[in-house]
C-alpha positions as CSV (number, residue, x, y, z in Angstrom):
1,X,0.0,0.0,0.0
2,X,1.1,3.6,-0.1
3,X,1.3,5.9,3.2
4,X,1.3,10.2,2.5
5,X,3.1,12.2,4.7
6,X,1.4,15.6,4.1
7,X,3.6,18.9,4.1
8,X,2.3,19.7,7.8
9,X,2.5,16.1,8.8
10,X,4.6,13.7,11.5
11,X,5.8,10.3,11.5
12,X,7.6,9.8,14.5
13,X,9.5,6.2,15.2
14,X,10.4,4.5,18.4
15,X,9.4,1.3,17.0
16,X,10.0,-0.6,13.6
17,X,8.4,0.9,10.5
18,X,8.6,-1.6,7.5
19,X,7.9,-0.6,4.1
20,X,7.5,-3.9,2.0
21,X,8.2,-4.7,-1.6
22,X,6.0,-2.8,-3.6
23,X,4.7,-0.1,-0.2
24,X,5.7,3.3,-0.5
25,X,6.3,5.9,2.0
26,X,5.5,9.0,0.4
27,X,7.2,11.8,2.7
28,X,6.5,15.5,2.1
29,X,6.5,16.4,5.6
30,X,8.5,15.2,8.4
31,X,10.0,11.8,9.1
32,X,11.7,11.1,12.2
33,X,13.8,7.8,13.2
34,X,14.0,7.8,17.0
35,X,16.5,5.9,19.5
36,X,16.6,2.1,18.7
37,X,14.1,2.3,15.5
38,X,14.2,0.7,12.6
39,X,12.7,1.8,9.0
40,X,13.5,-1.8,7.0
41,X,12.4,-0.5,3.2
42,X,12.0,-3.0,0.8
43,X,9.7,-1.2,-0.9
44,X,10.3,3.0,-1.7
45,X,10.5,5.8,0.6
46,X,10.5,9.1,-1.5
47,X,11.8,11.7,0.6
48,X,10.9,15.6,-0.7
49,X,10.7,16.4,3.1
50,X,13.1,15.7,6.0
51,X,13.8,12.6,7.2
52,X,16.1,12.1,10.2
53,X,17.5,9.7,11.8
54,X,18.1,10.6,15.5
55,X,21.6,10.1,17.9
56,X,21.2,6.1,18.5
57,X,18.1,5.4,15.6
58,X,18.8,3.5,12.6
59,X,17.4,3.4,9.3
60,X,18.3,0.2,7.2
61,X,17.6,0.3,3.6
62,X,17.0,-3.4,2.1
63,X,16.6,-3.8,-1.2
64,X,14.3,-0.8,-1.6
65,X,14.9,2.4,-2.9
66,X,15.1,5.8,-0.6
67,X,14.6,8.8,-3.0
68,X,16.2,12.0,-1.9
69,X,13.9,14.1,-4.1
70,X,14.5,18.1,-3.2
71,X,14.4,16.9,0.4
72,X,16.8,16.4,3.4
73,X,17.9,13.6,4.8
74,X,20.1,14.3,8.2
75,X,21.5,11.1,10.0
76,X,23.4,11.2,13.4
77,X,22.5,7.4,14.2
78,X,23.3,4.9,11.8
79,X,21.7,4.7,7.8
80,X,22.8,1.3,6.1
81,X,22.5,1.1,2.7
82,X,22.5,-2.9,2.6
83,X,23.0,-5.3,-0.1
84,X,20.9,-4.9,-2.2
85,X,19.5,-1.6,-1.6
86,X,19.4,1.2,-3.5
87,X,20.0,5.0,-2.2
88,X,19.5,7.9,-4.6
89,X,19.7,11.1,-4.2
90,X,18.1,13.3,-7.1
91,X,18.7,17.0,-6.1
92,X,18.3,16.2,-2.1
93,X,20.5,16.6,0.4
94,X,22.2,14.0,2.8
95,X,23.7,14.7,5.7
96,X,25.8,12.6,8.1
97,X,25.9,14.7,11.6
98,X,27.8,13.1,13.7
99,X,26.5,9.6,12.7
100,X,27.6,6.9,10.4
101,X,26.2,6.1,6.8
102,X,27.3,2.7,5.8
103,X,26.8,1.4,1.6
104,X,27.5,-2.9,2.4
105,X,28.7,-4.7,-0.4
106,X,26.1,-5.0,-2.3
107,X,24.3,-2.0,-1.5
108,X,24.6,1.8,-3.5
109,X,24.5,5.0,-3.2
110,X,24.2,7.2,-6.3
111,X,24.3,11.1,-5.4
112,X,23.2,13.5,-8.1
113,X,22.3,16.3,-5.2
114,X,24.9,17.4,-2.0
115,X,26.0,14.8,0.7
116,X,27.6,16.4,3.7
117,X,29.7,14.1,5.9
118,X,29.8,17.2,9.2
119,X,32.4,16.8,11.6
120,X,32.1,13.5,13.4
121,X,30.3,12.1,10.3
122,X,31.5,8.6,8.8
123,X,30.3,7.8,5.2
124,X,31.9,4.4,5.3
125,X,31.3,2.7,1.4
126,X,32.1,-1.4,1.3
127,X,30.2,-1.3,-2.2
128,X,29.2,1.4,-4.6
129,X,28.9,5.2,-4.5
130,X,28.8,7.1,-7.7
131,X,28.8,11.4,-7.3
132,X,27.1,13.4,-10.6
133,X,26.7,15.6,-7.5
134,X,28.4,17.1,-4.8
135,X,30.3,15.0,-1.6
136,X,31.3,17.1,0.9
137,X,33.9,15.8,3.5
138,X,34.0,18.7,6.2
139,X,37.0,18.9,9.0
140,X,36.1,16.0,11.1
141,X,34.3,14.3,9.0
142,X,35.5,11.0,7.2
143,X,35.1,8.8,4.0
144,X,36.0,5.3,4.1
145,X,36.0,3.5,0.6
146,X,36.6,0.1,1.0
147,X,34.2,-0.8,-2.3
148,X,34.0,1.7,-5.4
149,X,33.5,5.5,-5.9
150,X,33.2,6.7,-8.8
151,X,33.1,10.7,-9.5
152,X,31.7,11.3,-12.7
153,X,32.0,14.1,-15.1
154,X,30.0,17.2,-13.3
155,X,30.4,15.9,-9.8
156,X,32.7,16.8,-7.2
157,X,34.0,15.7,-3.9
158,X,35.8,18.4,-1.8
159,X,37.5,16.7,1.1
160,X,38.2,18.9,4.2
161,X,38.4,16.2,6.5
162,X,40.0,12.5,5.8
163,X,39.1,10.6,2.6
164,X,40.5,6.3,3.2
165,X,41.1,4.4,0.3
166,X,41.5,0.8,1.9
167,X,43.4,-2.4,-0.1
168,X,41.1,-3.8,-2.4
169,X,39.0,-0.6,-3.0
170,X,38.8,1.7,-5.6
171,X,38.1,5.4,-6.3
172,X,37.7,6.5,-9.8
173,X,37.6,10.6,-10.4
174,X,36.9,11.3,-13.5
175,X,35.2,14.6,-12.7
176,X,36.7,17.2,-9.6
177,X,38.2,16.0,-6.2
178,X,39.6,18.7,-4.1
179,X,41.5,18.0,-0.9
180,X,42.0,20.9,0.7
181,X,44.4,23.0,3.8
182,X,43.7,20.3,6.8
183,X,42.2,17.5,4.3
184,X,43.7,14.4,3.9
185,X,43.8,11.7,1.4
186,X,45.3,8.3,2.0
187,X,46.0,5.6,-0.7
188,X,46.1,2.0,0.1
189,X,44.1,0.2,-3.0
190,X,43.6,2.1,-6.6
191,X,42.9,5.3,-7.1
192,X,42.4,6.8,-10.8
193,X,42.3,9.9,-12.3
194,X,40.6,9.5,-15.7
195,X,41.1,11.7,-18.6
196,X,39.3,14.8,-17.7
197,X,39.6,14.3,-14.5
198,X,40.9,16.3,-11.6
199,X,43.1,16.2,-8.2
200,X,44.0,19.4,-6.3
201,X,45.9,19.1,-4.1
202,X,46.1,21.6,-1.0
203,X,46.3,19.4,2.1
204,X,47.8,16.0,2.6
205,X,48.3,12.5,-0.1
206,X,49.5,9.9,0.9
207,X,50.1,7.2,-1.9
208,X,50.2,3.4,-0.4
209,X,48.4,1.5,-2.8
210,X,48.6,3.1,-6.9
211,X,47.5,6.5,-7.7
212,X,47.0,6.1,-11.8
213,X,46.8,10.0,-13.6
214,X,45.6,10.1,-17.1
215,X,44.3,13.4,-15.8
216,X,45.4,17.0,-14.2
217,X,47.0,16.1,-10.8
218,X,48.0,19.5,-9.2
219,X,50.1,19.7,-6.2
220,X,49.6,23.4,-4.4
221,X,51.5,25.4,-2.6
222,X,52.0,23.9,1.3
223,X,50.3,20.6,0.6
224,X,52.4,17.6,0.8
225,X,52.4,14.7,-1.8
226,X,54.3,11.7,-0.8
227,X,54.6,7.7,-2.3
228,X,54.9,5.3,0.5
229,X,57.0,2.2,0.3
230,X,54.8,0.2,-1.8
231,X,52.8,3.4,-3.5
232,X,53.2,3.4,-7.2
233,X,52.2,6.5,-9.5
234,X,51.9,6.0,-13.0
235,X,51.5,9.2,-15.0
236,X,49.6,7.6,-18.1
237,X,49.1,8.7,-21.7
238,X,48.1,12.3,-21.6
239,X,48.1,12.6,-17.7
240,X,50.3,15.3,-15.9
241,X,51.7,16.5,-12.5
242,X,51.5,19.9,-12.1
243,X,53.5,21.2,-9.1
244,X,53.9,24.9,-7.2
245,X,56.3,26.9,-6.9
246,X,58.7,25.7,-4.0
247,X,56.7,22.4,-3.2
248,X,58.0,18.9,-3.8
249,X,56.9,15.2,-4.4
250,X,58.5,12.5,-2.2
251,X,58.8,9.1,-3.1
252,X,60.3,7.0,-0.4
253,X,62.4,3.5,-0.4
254,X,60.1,1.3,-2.2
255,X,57.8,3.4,-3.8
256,X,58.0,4.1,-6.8
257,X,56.7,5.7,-10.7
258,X,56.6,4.9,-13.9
259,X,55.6,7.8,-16.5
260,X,54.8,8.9,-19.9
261,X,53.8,12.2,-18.9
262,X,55.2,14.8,-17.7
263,X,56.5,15.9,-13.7
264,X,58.2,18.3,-12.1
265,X,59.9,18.6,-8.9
266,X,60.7,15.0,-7.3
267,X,62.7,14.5,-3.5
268,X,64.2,10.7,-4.4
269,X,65.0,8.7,-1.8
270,X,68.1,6.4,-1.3
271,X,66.7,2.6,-2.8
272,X,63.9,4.7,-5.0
273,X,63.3,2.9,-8.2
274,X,63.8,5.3,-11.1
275,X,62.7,4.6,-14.6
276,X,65.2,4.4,-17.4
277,X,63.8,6.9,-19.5
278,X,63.7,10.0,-17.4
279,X,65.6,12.7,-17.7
280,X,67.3,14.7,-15.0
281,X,68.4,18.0,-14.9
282,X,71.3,19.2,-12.6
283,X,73.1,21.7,-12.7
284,X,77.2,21.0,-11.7
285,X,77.4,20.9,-7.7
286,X,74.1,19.1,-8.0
287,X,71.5,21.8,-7.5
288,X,67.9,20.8,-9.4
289,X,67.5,23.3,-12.3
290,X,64.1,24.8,-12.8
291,X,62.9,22.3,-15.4
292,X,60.1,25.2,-16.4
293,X,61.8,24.9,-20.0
294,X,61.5,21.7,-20.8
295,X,58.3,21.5,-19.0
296,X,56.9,23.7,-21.3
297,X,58.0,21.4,-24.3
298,X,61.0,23.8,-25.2
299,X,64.9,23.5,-25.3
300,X,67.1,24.2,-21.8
301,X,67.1,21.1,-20.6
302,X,70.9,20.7,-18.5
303,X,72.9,17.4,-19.4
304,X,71.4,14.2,-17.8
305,X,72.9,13.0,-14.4
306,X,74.4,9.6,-13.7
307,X,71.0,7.8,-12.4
308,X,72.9,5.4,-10.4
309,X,73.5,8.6,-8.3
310,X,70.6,8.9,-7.2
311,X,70.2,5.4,-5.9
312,X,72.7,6.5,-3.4
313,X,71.6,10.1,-2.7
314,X,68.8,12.3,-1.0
315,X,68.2,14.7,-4.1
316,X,65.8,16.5,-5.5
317,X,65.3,17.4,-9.1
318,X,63.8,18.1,-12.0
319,X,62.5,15.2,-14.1
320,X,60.8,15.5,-17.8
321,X,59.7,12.7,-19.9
322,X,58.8,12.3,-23.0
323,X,55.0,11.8,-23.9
């Protein structure tokens, strides 16, 4: 059957509501998921109200579909999207306030609205979330993908907070990621930059796992950008590092690149791999040369150091390869 939730009207739970397959739970008023409640959709719930779930409530979505349709959807308990389930959001709003928002294997989440992950928030993904819309990581708050985001063209995830890519999961940007001053990102599976795709860079990566740019990765000024034994970068076909003025990629012992683009300033470890092709610029008394030249395509490169040096030394430099 259906049940309306008039503009003016209440649904308050400190029980179990259950929307079967095939119910509907209209909501265009007020929904609200108190302590120890649980809403078990099979069926829909289409949201253009508010629904919340409360500090210690819980809304479990099972193999329905909850429609964030111009409403607002604020969870400090716990929302599980489980396998199975479906959660859209089509111009709503989600927010995670101090609660925990959790897509099983299984389950999804596609976002073509805003989700908010506030300070205290966890969105934690063990299977699918695709943004065409806007995710929102605030200081505090957290995203744990141990499944697979996607970011498509047009949507955007601005990370203030701490973004987790866990071994095995995936992350996939092929539209605009922003990590920003006090944000952090942390690689431990695969994480892609598609063509016409975006990082910027203004906080803190960390590269565990393999960071693979076919897009525009730009490292800002006073962020830090460092490959952890283990981390692999490749810079594919087309891709490119862009990096500001005075700041520096590091690649410790064991981690390492390989590249057909192009990079610029590079702190190299003693034990870093480095691939036979590049080409190093130093100037005599081994001081990096700007590199600007032959990042910009031209002539200026300086003669090409002994690379076995650099297996031995802390040094930083200037590396261009060929596309």
């Amino acid at each position: 059957g259906t049940l309306t939730i008039g503009v003016t009207g209440t649904l308050s739970d400190g029980g179990v509501v259950t929307v079967n397959s095939a119910g509907t739970l209209a909501d265009s008023g007020a929904v609200t998921v108190n302590g120890g409640a649980v809403l078990g959709s099979a069926g829909t719930l289409t949201d253009s109200g508010a629904v919340t779930v409360a500090n210690g409530g819980a809304l479990s979505v099972n193999g329905g579909t909850v429609l964030g349709s111009g409403g607002l959807l604020t969870d400090s308990g716990t929302l599980t999207v489980a396998n199975g389930g479906t959660l859209s959001v089509n111009g709503g709003s989600v927010v995670g306030s101090g609660g925990t928002l959790t897509v099983s294997s299984g389950g999804v989440l596609t976002d073509q609205g805003v989700v908010t992950v506030s300070s205290g928030g966890v969105l934690g993904s063990g299977g699918t979330l695709t943004d065409s819309g806007t995710v929102m990581v605030s200081a505090g708050g957290s995203l744990a993908d141990g499944g697979t985001v996607t970011i498509n063209t047009g949507g955007t995830l601005a990370d203030s907070g701490t973004v987790t890519v866990a071994s095995g999961g995936t992350l996939t940007d092929g539209g605009t990621f922003t990590v920003s001053v006090g944000g952090t990102l942390t690689d431990s599976g695969t994480f892609t930059v598609s063509s016409g795709g975006a990082l910027t860079n203004g906080g803190t990566v960390t590269v565990v796992g393999t960071l693979a740019d076919s897009g525009i990765v730009t490292v800002g000024s006073g962020s830090i950008f460092t490959v952890d034994p283990g981390g692999i970068v490749p810079i594919l076909n087309g891709g490119s590092i862009i990096i500001g003025p005075g700041e520096v990629i590091t690649i410790g012992p064991g981690g390492s690149y390989t590249s057909t683009g192009v990079i610029g300033p590079v702190t190299i470890a003693p034990g870093s791999p480095v691939p036979p092709d590049a080409v190093f610029g130093i100037f005599p008394g081994g001081l990096a040369s700007p590199g600007l030249a032959g990042l910009a395509g031209l002539s200026g490169i300086q003669p090409p150091q002994d690379n076995s040096v650099l297996a031995r030394l802390d040094r930083t430099v200037d590396l261009v390869v060929d596309i």
